[in-house]
C-alpha positions in Angstrom: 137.6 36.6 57.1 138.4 37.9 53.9 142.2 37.7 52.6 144.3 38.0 49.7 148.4 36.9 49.6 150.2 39.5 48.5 153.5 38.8 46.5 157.3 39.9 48.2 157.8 43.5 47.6 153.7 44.2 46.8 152.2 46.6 49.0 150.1 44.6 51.7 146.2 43.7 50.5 143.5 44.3 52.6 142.4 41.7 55.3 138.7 42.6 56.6 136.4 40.3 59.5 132.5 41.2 59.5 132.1 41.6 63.9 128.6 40.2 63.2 129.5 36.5 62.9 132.7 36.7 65.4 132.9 35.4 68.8 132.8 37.2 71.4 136.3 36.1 71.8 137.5 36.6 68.1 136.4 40.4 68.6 137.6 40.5 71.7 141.3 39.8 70.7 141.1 42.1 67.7 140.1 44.9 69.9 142.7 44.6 72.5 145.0 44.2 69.9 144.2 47.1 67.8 143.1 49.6 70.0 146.4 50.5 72.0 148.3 51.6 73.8 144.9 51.7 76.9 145.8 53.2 79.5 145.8 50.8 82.9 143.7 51.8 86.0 144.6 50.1 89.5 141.2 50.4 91.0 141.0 50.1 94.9 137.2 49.6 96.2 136.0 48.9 99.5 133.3 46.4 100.2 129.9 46.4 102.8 132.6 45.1 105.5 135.0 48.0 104.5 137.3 45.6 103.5 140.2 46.7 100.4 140.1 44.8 97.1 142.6 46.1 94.1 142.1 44.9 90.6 143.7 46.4 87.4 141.6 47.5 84.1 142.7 48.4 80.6 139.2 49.2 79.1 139.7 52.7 80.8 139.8 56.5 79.9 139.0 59.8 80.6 135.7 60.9 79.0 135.0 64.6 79.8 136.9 67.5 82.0 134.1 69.4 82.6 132.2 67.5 84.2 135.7 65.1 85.3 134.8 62.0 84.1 136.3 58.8 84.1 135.7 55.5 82.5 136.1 51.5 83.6 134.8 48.6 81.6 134.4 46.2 84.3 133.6 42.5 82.8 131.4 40.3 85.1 132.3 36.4 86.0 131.6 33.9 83.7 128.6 33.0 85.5 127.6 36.7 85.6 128.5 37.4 88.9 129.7 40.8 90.1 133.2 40.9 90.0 134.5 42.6 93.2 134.8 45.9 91.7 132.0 46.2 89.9 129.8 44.7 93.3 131.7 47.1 95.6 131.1 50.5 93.1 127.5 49.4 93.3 126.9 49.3 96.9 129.2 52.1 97.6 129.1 54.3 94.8 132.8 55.6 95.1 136.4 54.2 93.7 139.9 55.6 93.1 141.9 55.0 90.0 145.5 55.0 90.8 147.5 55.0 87.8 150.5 52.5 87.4 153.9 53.1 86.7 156.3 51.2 85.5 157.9 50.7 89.0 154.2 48.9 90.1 153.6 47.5 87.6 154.8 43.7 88.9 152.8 44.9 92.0 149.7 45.6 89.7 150.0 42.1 88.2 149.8 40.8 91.5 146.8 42.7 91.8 144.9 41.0 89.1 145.6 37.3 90.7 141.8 36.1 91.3 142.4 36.2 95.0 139.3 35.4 97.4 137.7 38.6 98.4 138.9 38.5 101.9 142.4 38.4 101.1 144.1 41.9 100.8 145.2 42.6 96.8 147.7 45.4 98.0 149.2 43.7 101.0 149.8 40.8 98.8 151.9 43.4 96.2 153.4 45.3 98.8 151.5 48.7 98.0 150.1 50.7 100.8 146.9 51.8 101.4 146.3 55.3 102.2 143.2 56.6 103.3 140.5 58.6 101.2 140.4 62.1 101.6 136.4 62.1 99.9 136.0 58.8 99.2 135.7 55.9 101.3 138.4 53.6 99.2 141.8 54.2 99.7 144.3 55.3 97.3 148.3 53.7 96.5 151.0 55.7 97.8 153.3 54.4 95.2 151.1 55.3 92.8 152.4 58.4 91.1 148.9 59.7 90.4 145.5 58.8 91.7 141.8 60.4 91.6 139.0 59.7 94.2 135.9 59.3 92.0 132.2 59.0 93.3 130.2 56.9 90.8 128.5 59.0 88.1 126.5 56.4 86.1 126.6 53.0 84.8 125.8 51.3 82.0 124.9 47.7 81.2 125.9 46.1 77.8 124.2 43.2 77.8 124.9 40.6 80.7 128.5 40.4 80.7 130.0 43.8 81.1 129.6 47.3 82.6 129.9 50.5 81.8 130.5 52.8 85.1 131.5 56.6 84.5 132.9 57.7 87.9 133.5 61.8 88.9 136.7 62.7 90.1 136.2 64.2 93.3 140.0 64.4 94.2 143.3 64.2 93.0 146.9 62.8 94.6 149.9 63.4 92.9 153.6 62.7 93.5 155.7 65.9 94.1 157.5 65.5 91.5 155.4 64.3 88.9 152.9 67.9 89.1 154.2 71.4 88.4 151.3 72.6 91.0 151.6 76.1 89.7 151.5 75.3 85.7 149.6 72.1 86.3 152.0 70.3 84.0 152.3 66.7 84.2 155.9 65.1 84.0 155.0 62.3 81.7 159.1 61.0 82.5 158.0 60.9 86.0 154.7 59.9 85.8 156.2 57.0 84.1 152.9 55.3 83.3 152.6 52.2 81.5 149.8 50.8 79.3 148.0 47.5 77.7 148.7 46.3 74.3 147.5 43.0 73.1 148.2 39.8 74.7 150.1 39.7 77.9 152.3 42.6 76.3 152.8 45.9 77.9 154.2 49.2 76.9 156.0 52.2 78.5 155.5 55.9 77.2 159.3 56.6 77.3 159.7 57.2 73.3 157.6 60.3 72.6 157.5 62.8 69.8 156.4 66.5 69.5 153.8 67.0 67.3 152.0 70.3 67.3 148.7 70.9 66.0 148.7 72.4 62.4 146.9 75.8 61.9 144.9 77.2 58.7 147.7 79.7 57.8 150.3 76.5 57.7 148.1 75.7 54.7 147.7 79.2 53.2 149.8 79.6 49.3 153.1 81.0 50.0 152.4 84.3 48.0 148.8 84.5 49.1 
C-alpha cells in the first residue's frame, strides 16, 4: 500500500494497493467494499433427492436481455467442495433467483446459516415454497420478484469460485410491484435491498432522477 497524510483542510491524497501481492482476502474486502450497492439473489435449488436448499448471493447481476441472462458468483468450501448451490445447478441445470426485499431480508439472513443440506433453508425463515412453473426449483412467494433460470454456462476461476450464467426462462412478480401493460417496475414496491461492505446493507429508498444527456444539451447556445 502506498499512502500519503494529507494536512486538515487539504484535499485527500491518493491511497493506491497493487492486487498482485494482496491476499485473496485483502482483495476480497476491497472489492466488496467498493463495488456497491450488489444487488442480493435468494437462490432456491433442488438437489438429486428433490430436496429445497436457499442460500443468498451478492456477487450477482444481470448480464444481457437478449439473450436473458443472469449472473451468480458461487464460492466453493474451503476445502473446495461444492457448496449446495453450486452442486445442485450442476446436476440439475436450473435455479430461481428471487430477489429480497427489505421485508425478507431477516428471512434471507436466515437463509445463509450454514445449515446441513437436509434441513429446509426456507422453512427455517418462514418463506414458502412455491412450485416451478419451468423449472424444477421452487420460487418465494414473499419474494416480490423472482425468475426461473435454466443454467446457461459456467465458468471456473480457478479452484475456489464459479462463474454460472443462468437463462431466465420465467418471471413471477407481485401485483403490485409490475405495471403488466407498461412493464414498469415499482422500485417503492419492489423494495429491494442490496450488499455493501461488511455485514452492512442498504435499501434503494433515496433515489434521484437523472436523465441521459443528448448532443444538442452540448450544442453553443447561438449555434
Amino acid at each position: 500500500m502506498d499512502a500519503m497524510s494529507h494536512a486538515p483542510g487539504e484535499p485527500p491524497h491518493d491511497v493506491t494497493f497493487d492486487f498482485r501481492v494482496l491476499s485473496a482476502r485483502d482483495k476480497y474486502k476491497l472489492m466488496i467494499g467498493t463495488v456497491v450497492p450488489r444487488p442480493i439473489a435468494l437462490v432456491t435449488t433442488v438437489d438429486a433427492n428433490g430436496r429445497v436448499n436457499a442460500a443468498p448471493f451478492s456477487f450477482f447481476n444481470c448480464l444481457s436481455a437478449d439473450p436473458p441472462i443472469l449472473a451468480l458468483g458461487v464460492e466453493n468450501h474451503p476445502d473446495m467442495r461444492f457448496k449446495d448451490t453450486g452442486l445442485n445447478i450442476r446436476l440439475t441445470e436450473v435455479f430461481t433467483v428471487n430477489i429480497v426485499s427489505h421485508a425478507i431480508a431477516e428471512a434471507m439472513h436466515v437463509c445463509g446459516v450454514s445449515f446441513p443440506p437436509d434441513r429446509d433453508e426456507l422453512q427455517a425463515a418462514g418463506l414458502t415454497a412455491m412450485p416451478g412453473k419451468t423449472v424444477a426449483s421452487p420460487w418465494i412467494k414473499e419474494a416480490p420478484a423472482a425468475f426461473e433460470c435454466r443454467r446457461h454456462l459456467t465458468l471456473e476461476l480457478g479452484k475456489s469460485r464459479q462463474i454460472i450464467l443462468g437463462e431466465i426462462l420465467f418471471a413471477h412478480y407481485h401485483s403490485d410491484v409490475v405495471d403488466a401493460d407498461r412493464l414498469h417496475i415499482d422500485p417503492a414496491k419492489l423494495d429491494a435491498i442490496a450488499r455493501l461492505g461488511g455485514n452492512t446493507c442498504s435499501t434503494i429508498r433515496d433515489r434521484f432522477d437523472m436523465p441521459t444527456p443528448t448532443v444538442d444539451d452540448f450544442r453553443p447556445a447561438d449555434a
